[in-house]
N, C-alpha and C positions, 0 to 999 in steps of 0.2 A: 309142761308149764311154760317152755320158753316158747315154744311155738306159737301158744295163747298171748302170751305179752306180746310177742314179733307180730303178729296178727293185729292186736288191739292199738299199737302203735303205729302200724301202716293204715290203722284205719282215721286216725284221728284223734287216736286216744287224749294224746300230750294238750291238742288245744282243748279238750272236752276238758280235761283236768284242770288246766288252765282257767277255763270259766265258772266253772265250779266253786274252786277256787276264791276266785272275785267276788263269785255269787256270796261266798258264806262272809268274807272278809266285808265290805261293803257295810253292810246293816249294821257288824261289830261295830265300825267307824263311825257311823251316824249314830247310835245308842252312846258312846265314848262321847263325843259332842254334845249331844243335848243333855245329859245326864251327868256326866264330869265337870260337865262345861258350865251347867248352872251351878256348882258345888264351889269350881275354882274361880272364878270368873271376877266375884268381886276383891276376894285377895290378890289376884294377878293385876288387877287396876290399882291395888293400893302400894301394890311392887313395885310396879313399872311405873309407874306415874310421873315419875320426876321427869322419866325418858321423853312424852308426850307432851303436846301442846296444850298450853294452858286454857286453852278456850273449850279443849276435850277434856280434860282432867278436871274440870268444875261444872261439866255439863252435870244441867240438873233433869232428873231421869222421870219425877210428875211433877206438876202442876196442882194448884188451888184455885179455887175461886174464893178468896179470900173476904172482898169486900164488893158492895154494888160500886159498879162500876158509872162513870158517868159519860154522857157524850159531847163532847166541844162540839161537835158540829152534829147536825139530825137536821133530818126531814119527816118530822112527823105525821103529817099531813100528805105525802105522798101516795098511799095506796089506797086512803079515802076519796081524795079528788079525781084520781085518774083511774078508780073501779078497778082491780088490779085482777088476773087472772094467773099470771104467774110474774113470781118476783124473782127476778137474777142477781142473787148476792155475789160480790166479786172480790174477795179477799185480796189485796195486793199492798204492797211496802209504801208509806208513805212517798218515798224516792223516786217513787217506777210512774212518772208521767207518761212516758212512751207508751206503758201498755195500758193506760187508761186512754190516751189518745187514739190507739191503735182499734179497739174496743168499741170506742165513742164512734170510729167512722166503717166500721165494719159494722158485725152482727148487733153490736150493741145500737143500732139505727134501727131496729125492726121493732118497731113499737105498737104494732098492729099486727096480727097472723087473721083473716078470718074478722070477725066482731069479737076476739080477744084481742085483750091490751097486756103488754109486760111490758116489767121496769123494773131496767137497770142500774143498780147501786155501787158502789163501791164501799168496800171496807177497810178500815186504816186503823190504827194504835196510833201511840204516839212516835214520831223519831227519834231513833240512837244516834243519831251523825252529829258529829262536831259542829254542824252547821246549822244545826235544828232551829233553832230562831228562823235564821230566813226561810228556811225550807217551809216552814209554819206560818210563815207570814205569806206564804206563797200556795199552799193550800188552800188559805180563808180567798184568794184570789179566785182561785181553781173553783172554791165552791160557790162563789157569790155569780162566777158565770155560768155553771151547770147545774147545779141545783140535783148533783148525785152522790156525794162524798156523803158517808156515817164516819166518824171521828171518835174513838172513846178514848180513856187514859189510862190504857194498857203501853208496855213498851211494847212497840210490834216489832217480836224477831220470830225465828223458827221455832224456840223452843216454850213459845207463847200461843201457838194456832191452836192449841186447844182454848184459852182464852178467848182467843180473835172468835170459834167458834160459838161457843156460849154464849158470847156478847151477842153474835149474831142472833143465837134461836131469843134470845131476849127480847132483839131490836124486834122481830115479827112475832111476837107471840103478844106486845107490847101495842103496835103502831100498826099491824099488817093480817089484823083479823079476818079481816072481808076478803082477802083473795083465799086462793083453792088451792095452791102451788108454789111452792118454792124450788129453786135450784140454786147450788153451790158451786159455782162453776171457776177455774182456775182464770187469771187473765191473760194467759199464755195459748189459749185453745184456739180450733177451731169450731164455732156451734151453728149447728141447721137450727135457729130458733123455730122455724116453719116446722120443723118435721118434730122438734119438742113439743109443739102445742099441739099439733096432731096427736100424736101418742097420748099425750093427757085430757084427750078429749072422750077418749077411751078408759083412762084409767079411772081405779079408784079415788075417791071425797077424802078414806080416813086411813089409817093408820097404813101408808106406803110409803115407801121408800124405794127406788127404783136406782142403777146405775151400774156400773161394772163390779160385779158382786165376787167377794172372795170368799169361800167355805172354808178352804183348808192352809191356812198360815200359819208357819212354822214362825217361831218367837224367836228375832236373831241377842243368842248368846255371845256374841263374839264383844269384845268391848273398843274394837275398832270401827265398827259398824254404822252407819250414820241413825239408825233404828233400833240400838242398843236398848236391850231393858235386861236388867238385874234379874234375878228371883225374886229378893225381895220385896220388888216392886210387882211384880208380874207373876203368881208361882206356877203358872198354867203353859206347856211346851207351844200351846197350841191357844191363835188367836179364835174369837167367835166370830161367824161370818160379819162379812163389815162389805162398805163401799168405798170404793178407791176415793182419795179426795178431789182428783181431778176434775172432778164432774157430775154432781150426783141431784135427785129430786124427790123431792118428800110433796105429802101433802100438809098442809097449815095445820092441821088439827096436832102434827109433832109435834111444832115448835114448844107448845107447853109444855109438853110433856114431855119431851126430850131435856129440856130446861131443868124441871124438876128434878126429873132422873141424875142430872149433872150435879146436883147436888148431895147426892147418896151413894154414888160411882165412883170411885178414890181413881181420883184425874191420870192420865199418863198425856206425854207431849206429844205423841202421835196420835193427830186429834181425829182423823177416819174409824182407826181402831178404836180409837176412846168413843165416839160414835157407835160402834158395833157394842161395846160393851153396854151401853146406856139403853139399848136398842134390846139385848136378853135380858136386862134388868127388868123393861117394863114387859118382855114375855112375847115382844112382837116380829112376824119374821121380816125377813128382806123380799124384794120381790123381785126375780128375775127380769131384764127387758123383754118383750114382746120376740126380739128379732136377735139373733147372735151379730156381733159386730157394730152395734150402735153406741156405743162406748169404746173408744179405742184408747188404752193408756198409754202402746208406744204410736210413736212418729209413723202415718203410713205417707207413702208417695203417692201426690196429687193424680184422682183418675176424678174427671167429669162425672160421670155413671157413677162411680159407686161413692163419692163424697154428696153429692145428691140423697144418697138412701141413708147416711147415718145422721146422727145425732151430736157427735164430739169427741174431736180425737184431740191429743196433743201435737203442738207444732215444733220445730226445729229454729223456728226462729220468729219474729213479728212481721217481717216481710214473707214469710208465707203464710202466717196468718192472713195477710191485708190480700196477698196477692190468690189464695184460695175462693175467699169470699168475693172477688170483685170478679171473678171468673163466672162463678156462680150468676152473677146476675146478668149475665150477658145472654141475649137472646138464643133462641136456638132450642131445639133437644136436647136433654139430658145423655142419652144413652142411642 
């Protein structure tokens, strides 16, 4: 017997065990978490709470659509006039000129791909800042010389982008019948609108949805978490695929119906998810991109060649926003 241990031990026994070990241990950990974790989770917040910052300790974990909302500023007549093929909604803080400017002279110039036409919007709530008067008085400025700002009277923060969304599939399911395509695109990206319109010239008229697609999302438990949901908000471990919000594109024929659906779908603030959820309500899937990599959610490092083949990635900052796209149009081969 001892020779057999002396044996199994020269051979490697101790780290086999070792892993083993881990192996079994591991899973325990993760079942203790998601399962303990949704049990204890909102008691531990109502404990500890005093200890946190008051701006987390009042975070509110859904949202409503409570009432029709209205818009201080529209362009209603924009995707009639200019025949629209795809619409670029561009969610961003009343505050954030920079990245509407950045926008306006970058990819958001590309108003033509082909004999298609897109148009892009911006979308805004109203402001939280102590300084909101002028800030608002400097808005109606901004839109009277571009003629791209939707304004409703929502407060626009973080824990309102489901809001800011619904208003959205509203504003096109409303004012933006006649095009074929929408996209939701962050104002911090960078986008191949050329190579978007390609892929959609391809794609399906109705019920698509296309973008950096999630199947398997784990529902974070933790009540520190910037993406925190309760149980009894959420009693499901596990989210329904969905599209990251960075960047995503539907066909028009959603926006109603995605609409409607927002109205039967008991709201949460993470408005992608909430998205996926309204999405198995009406029964319809998601659709893979064509090409892997044409949706990038983290930051890649600028290559000629391959920022050419995608579609939208995120950036590190608005100067490489500006400075990817002006690369881009410089003469020469791609690759």
């Amino acid at each position: 017997m001892f020779s057999l241990f002396s044996q199994w031990k020269s051979n490697g026994g101790c780290r086999s065990l070792r892993s083993c070990i881990i192996f079994i241990i591991l899973p325990i950990l993760f079942l203790c978490y998601y399962i303990l974790g949704n049990e204890i989770s909102e008691t531990w917040m109502s404990t500890v709470g005093l200890f946190l910052p008051e701006p987390f300790t009042n975070k509110s974990y859904y949202v409503a659509y409570p009432h029709k909302y209205s818009f201080i500023m529209n362009e209603p007549d924009k995707c009639q006039k200019e025949n629209a093929f795809v619409v670029l909604m561009i969610p961003v803080a009343p505050s954030n000129t920079a990245a509407r400017e950045a926008v306006r002279s970058t990819w958001g110039t590309e108003r033509i791909v082909g004999d298609k036409t897109v148009i892009v919007l911006f979308l805004l709530g109203l402001p939280i800042s102590q300084d909101n008067e002028r800030l608002q008085e400097d808005l109606l400025q901004e839109s009277e010389k571009y003629h791209d700002l939707l304004q409703s009277d929502f407060w626009d923060s973080y824990y309102n982008l489901t809001i800011k969304t619904i208003v959205m599939l509203e504003w096109l399911s409303t004012y933006c019948q006649n095009a074929f395509y929408a996209m939701k695109v962050d104002s911090d990206v960078f986008l191949n609108v050329k190579n978007l319109v390609n892929m959609l010239l391809l794609a399906p008229k109705q019920n698509y949805m296309t973008g950096r697609v999630s199947r398997i999302a784990l529902v974070k438990r933790n009540p520190r978490s910037k993406w925190y949901l309760p149980k009894r908000v959420y009693s499901s471990f596990l989210y329904p695929p969905y599209v990251l919000g960075f960047g995503y594109v539907f066909s028009l024929d959603l926006a109603r119906k995605l609409f409607e659906a927002a109205q039967l779908v008991k709201p949460v603030y993470i408005e992608d998810v909430f998205l996926g959820l309204c999405m198995k309500h009406l029964g319809i899937a998601l659709t893979n991109p064509p090409e892997k990599g044409l949706f990038n959610v983290f930051p890649v490092k600028y290559n000629r060649c391959r920022n050419s083949k995608l579609i939208v990635t995120t950036t590190q900052s608005l100067k490489d926003q500006v400075e990817f796209w002006r690369d881009l149009q410089t003469p020469g081969p791609y690759c």
